[in-house]
Every structure is written in structure tokens, then in C-alpha cells.
C-alpha positions as CSV (number, residue, x, y, z in Angstrom):
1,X,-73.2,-12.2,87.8
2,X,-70.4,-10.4,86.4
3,X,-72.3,-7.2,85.7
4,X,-71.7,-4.9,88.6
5,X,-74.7,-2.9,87.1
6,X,-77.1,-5.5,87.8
7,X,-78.1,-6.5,91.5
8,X,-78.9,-9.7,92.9
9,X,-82.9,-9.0,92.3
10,X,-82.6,-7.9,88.7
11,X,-80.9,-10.8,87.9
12,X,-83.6,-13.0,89.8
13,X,-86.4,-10.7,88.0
14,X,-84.6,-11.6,84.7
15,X,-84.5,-15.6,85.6
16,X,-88.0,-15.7,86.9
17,X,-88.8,-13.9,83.8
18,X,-87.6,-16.6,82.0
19,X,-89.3,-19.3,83.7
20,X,-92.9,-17.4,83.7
21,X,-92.6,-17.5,79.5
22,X,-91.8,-21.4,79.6
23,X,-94.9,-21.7,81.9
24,X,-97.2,-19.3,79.5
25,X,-95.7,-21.5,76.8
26,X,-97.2,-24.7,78.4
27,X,-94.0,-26.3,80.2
28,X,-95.6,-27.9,83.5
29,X,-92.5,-28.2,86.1
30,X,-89.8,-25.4,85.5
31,X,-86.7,-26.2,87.7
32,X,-84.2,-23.5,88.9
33,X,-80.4,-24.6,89.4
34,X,-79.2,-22.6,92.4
35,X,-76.1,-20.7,91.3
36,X,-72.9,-22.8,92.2
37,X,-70.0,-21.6,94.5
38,X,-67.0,-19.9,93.1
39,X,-63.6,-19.5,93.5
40,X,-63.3,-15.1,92.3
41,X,-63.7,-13.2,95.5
42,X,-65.7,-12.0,98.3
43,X,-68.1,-9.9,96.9
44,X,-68.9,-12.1,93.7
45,X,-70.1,-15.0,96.5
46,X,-72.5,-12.1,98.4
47,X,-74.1,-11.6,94.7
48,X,-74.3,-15.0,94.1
49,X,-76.1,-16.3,97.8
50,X,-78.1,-13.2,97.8
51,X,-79.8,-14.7,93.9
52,X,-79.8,-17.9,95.6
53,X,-81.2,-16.7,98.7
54,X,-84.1,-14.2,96.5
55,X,-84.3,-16.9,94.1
56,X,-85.3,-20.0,96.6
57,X,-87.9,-17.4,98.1
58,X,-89.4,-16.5,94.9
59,X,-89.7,-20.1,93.5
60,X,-91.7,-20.7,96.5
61,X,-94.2,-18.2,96.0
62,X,-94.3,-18.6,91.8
63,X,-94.3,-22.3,92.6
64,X,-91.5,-23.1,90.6
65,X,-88.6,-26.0,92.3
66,X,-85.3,-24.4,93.8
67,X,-82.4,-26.9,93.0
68,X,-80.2,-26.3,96.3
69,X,-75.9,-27.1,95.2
70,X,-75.1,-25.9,98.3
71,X,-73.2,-30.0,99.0
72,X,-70.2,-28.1,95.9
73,X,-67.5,-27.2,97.7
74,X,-64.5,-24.7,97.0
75,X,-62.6,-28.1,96.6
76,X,-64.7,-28.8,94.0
77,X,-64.4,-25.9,91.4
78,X,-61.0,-25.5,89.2
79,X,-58.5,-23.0,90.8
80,X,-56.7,-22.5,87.4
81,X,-59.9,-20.3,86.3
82,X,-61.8,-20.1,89.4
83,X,-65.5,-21.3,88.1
84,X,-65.6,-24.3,86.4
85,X,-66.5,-27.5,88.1
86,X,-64.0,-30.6,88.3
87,X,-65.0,-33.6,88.1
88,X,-66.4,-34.2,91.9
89,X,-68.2,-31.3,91.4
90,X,-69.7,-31.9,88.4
91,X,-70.9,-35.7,89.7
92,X,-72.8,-33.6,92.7
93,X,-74.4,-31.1,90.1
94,X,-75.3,-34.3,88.3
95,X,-76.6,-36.3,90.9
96,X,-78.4,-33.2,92.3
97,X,-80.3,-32.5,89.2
98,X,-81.4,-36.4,89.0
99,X,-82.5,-35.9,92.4
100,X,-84.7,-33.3,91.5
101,X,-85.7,-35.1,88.7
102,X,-86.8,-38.3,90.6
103,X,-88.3,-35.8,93.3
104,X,-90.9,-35.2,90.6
105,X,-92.5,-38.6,90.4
């Protein structure tokens, strides 16, 4: 994200990239974590809901699942360093993934 050289499409080719060579490599369900809100600046949140936006559309089509964190909130990130979940936040990431999880079944 932090590379101004890569756009929000490269860095969704490069994920989806990822998730093709676990498929070729037999892996059934592969599961994409929408990027998490952040706390350094305007145009670091545009990058990151434009890969969330590209990325939710692309899962779609490749028919991989789009893991939506759009319930983590501002309050929930550290404001000493700006990314890093605290603990509310990290209890929705969790409980989002096991939702996923259980989705499956």
C-alpha cells in the first residue's frame, strides 16, 4: 500500500496472483481479507477502498470469497502508530474471519 509506484489494480493483480497459485496448487476455498481502515491520511484510504472495491469485484468473477471489515472503525485502530488494531478491533477481524469460516459449511 505504501508504494506510491504501485496502483490499486497492481496490487490486486499481485493478490489475485497469489490466490490463482494456491488454487493451481490444489487449495479448494481461497479467502481474501478486505484491507482494514487506517488511521495515515486521505489518500492512503482512496488506495486502500479502491483494492477493496477491485478486489470484491474480481473475487466475484475468479470465484474466490471477499471478507468485507468494513464493521472496523477509526476507533478501532491505534492512533499512537496509526494501523494497528486494538483490541475491539481485533475481536471484529476475528469474529469476521470465523464468520467466513462458518459461512463455508
Amino acid at each position: 500500500m505504501r508504494n506510491r509506484d504501485k496502483t490499486a489494480e497492481q496490487i490486486v493483480d499481485d493478490l489475485l496472483d497469489i490466490g490463482h497459485t494456491a488454487r493451481s496448487l490444489g487449495v479448494e476455498t481461497v479467502v481474501f481479507s478486505g484491507l482494514v481502515i487506517r488511521r495515515d491520511g486521505v489518500p492512503m484510504d482512496r488506495k486502500r477502498k479502491a483494492v477493496n472495491r477491485m478486489l470484491r469485484e474480481r473475487c466475484a468473477v475468479d470465484n474466490f470469497i471477499f471478507l468485507l471489515n468494513d464493521n472496523i472503525i477509526y476507533e478501532d485502530i491505534d492512533e499512537t502508530d496509526r494501523i494497528h488494531l486494538l483490541e475491539g478491533g481485533s475481536v471484529k477481524l476475528a469474529n469476521n474471519i470465523l464468520d467466513s469460516l462458518n459461512s463455508l459449511h
